[in-house]
C-alpha positions in Angstrom: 189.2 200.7 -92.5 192.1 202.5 -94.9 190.7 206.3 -95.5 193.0 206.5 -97.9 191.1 206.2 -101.1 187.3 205.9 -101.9 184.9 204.9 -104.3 183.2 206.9 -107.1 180.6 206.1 -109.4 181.7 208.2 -112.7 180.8 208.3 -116.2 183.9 207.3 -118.5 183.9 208.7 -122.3 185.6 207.1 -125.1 185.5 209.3 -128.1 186.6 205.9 -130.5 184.2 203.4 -129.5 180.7 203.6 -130.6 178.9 203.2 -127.5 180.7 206.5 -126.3 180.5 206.6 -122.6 179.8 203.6 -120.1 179.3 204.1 -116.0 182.0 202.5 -113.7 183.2 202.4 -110.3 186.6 205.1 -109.9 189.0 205.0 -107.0 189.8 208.3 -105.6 192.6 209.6 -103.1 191.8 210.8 -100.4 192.3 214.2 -99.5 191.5 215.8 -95.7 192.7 218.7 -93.4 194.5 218.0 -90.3 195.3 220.5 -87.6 198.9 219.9 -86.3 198.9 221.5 -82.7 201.4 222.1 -79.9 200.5 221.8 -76.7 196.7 221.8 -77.4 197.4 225.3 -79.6 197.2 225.5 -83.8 200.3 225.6 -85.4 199.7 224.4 -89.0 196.8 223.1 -91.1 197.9 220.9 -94.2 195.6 218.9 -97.1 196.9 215.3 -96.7 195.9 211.8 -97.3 195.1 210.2 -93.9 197.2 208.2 -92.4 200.7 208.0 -91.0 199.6 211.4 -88.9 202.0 211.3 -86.3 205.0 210.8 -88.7 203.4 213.5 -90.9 203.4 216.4 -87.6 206.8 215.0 -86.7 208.4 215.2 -89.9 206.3 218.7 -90.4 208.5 220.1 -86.7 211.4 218.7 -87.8 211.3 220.9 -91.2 210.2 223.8 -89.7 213.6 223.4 -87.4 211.3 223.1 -84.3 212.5 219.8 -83.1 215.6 217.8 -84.2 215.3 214.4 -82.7 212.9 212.1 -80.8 213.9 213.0 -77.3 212.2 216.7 -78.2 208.8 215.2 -78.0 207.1 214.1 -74.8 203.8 212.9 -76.7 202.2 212.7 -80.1 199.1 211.7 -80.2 195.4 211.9 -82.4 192.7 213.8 -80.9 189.4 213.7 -81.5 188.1 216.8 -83.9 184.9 218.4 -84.4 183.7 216.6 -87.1 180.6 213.6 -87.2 181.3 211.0 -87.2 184.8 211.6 -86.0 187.3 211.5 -87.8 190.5 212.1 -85.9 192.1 214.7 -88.4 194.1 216.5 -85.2 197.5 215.7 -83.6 198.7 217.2 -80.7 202.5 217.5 -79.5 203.7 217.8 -76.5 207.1 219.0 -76.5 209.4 218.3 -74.1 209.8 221.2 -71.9 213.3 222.5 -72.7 212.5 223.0 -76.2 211.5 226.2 -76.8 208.0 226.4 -78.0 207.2 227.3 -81.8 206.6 231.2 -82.4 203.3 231.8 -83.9 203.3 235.2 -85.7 200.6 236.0 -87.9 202.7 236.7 -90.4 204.2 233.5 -90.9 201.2 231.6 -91.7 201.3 227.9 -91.4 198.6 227.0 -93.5 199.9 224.6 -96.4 197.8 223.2 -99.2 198.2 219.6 -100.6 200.3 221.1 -103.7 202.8 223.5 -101.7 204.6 223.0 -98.7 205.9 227.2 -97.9 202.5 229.1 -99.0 202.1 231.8 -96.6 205.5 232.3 -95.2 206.3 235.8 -94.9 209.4 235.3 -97.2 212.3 232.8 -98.8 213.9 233.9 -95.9 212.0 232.9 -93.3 211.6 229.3 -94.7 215.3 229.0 -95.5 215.8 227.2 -92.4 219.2 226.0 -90.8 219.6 222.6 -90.7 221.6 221.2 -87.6 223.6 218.1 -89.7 226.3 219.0 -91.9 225.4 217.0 -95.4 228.5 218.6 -97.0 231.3 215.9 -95.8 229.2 212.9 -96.1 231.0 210.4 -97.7 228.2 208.6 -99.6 228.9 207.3 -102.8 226.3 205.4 -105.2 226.8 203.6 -108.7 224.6 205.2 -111.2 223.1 202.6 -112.2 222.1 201.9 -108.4 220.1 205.2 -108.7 218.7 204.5 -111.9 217.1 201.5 -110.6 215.2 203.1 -107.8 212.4 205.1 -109.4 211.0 201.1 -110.1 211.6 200.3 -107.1 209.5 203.5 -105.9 206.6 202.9 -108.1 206.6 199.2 -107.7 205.9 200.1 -103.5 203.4 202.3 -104.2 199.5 200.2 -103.7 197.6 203.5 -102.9 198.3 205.2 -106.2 198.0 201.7 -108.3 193.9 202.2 -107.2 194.1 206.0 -107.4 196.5 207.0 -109.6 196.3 210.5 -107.7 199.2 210.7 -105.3 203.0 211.5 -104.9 205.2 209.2 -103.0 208.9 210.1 -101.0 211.3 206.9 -100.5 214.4 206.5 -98.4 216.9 204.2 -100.0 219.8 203.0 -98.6 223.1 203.1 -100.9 222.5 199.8 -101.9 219.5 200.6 -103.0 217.3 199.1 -100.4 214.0 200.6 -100.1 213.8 201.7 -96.2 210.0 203.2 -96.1 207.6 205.0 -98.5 204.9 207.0 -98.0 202.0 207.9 -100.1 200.0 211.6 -99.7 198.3 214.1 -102.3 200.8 216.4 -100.8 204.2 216.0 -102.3 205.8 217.4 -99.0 203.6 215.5 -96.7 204.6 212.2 -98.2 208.4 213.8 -97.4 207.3 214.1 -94.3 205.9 210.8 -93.7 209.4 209.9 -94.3 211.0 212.4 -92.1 209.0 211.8 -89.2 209.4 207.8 -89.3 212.8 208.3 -89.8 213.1 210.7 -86.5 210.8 208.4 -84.5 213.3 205.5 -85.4 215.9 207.4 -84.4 217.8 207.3 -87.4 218.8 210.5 -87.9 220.9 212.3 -89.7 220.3 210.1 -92.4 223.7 210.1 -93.2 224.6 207.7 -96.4 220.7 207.6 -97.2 219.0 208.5 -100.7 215.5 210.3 -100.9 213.7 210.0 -104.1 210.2 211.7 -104.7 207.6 211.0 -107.6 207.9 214.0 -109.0 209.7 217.8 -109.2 212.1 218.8 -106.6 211.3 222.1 -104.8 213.1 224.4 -102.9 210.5 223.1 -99.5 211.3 219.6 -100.5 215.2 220.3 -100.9 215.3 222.0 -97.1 213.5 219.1 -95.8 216.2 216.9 -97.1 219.0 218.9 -95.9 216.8 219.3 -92.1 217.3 215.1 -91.9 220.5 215.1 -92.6 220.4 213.4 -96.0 223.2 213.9 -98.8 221.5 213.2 -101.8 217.6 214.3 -103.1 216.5 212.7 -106.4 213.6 213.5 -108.5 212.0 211.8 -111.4 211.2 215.5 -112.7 212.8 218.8 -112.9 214.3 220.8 -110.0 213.3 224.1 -110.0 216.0 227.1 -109.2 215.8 227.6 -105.6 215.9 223.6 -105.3 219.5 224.0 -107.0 220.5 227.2 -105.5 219.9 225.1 -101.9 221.4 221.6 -102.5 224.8 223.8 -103.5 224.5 225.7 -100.5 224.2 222.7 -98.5 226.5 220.8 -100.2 223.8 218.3 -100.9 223.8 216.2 -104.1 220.3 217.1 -106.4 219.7 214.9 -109.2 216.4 215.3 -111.0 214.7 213.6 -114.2 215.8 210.1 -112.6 214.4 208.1 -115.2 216.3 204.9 -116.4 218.4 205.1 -118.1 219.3 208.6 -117.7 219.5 211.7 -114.7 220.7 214.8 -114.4 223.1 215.9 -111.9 222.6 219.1 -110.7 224.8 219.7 -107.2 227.1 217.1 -105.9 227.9 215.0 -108.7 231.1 213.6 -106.7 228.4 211.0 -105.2 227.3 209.8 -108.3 229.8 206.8 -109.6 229.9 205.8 -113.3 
């Protein structure tokens, strides 16, 4: 049975009819911890919509630069947790024993809420990760209005949030503009994620020539995630913030935000973008 949404009975009030209120069943997203460990030790704790677990803690070691493909995991697996009835919200890596394990300082603190993907890091610093693919000299190019199509094609994918209305979804794209996988989460970078870690267990990366596009505002986290895959170009259908920007020029990635047909914003990169 899907844990991704449940049912709510809820009182809905409308101010312009004269009955006023009337009671109704509501779908609601679902929204649960899971403990990502290595080697049966805590590393991280994120809010997340269940499901897709393994993607999500190999997508989550991917962006924290602590594996880089496949072959750097041994096992993956869901563990039983503490909970009754169970309800399986652990994952445990096993990492492949010449990759060094992950340092666990107390100051870098690993636990993530479903609305931000760095809280706790000691500093910008410390999250501004080194990716291991060079983005810069990728050669993709895409027709605008290739781009401009794909926030439909994002929403049209997403079944979860049709019931729930309450979550973010990330979508790889080809440059054709084929949908490749999307992932639905409360968390806008454990959707990312999702992606990342599919995309690793395929063994597809870098994503070289590949488009992601995200629900909603592109962040610094979600821009480093990008560039840790390997992909050239990040697209939002909302606003970038500065450290998003400051990121995708450093990387030579291409950052579009406010993708929303007919128009976007180009705010790095706009070589890839053809008109």
């Amino acid at each position: 049975m899907s844990r991704t949404a449940t049912r709510r009975t809820v009182v809905t009030v409308d101010v312009t009819t004269p009955s006023g209120s009337r009671i109704r069943q509501d779908h609601l997203a679902a929204e649960e911890p899971l403990e990502i460990r290595v080697r049966n030790r805590p590393l991280a704790v994120t809010m997340r919509t269940p499901g897709h677990d393994i993607d999500l803690a190999m997508g989550f070691l991917l962006s924290e630069g602590i594996i880089g493909e496949a072959t750097d995991v041994t096992t993956a697996q869901l563990c039983a947790g503490t909970d009754t009835p169970n309800t399986y919200n652990v994952v445990d890596v096993v990492l492949d024993p010449g990759v060094p394990p992950p340092e666990t300082d107390p100051s870098r603190n690993f636990y993530t809420t479903s609305s931000c993907g760095v809280c706790g890091k000691a500093s910008i610093d410390a999250v501004r990760t080194r990716s291991r693919f060079d983005v810069a000299g990728d050669p993709l190019e895409i027709p605008a209005m290739t781009l401009a199509g794909l926030p439909a094609k994002l929403r049209a994918a997403q079944r979860t949030f049709d019931r729930t209305g309450g979550l973010h979804a990330a979508g790889l794209f080809t440059a054709a503009g084929d949908l490749l996988v999307l992932r639905e989460d409360v968390g806008r970078h454990n959707a990312v994620d999702k992606v990342l870690g599919w995309a690793l267990r395929e063994g597809r990366l870098p994503l070289t020539g590949h488009v992601l596009l995200v629900s909603g505002r592109a962040s610094f986290e979600l821009t480093q995630k990008a560039w840790m895959a390997g992909l050239p170009l990040l697209a939002a259908v909302s606003a970038p913030s500065t450290l998003a920007v400051e990121l995708a020029e450093e990387s030579g990635m291409t950052l579009v935000g406010f993708l929303r047909e007919p128009k976007m914003n180009i705010y790095s990169g706009a070589h890839r973008v053809t008109v």
